[in-house]
C-alpha positions in Angstrom: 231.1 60.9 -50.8 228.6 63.5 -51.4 227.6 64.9 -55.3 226.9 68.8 -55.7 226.1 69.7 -58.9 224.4 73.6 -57.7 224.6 75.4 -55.0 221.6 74.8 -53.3 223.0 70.8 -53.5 225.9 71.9 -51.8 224.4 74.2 -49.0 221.9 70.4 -48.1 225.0 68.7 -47.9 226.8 71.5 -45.4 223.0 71.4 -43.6 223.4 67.4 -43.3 227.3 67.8 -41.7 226.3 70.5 -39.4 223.3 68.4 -38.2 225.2 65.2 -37.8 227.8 67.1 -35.5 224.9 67.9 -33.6 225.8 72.1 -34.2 223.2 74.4 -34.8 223.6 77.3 -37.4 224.5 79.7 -34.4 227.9 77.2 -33.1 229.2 76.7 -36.4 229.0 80.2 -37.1 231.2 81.2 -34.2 233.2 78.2 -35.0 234.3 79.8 -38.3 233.9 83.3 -36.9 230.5 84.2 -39.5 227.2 85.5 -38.9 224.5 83.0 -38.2 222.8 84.2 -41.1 226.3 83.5 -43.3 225.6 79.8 -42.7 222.1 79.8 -43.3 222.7 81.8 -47.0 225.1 78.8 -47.5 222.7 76.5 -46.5 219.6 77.4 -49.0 222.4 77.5 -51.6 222.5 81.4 -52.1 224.9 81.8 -55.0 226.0 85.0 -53.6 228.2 83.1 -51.0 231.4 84.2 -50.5 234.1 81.1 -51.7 236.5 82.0 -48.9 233.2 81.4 -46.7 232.3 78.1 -48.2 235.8 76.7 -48.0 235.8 77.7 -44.2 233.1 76.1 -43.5 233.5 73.1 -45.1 237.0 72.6 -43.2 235.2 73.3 -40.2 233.0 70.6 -40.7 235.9 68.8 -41.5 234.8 68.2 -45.4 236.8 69.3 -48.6 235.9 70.9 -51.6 237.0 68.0 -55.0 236.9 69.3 -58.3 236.1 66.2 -60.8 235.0 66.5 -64.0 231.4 65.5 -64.7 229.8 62.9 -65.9 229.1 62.5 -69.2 225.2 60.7 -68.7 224.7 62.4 -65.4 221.0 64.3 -66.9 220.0 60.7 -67.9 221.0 59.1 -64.3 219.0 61.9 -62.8 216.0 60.9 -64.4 216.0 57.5 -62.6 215.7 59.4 -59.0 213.2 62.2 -60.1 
């Protein structure tokens, strides 16, 4: 399981799924019918990403979007890996 607190933790984690399947940002873009340059705006976590984009690519890296609520000491764990 995978924690994305911002978009530009998000777009590393798509990065790190699209890498392990061995895809470049070219395949998975015609795998979800998007621009090379879509997946490479959701990549660096450009906040101007479309959702319905996002959630497409995240099925076609076969990942889902979960909404949790957050925890309470997270700034204070954060510290420890800064």
């Amino acid at each position: 399981m995978y924690l994305a607190r911002d978009p530009k933790q998000l777009g590393n984690i798509i990065r790190r799924a699209r890498k392990r399947l061995g895809l470049s940002q070219k395949q998975l873009g015609e795998k979800t019918a998007m621009r090379q340059a879509t997946i490479s705006l959701l990549e660096t976590g450009n906040a101007a990403a479309r959702l319905e984009n996002l959630l497409t690519v995240l099925a076609a890296l076969d990942l889902e979007l979960q909404v949790t609520p957050r925890a309470k000491d997270w700034d204070k764990e954060m510290e420890n890996y800064l």
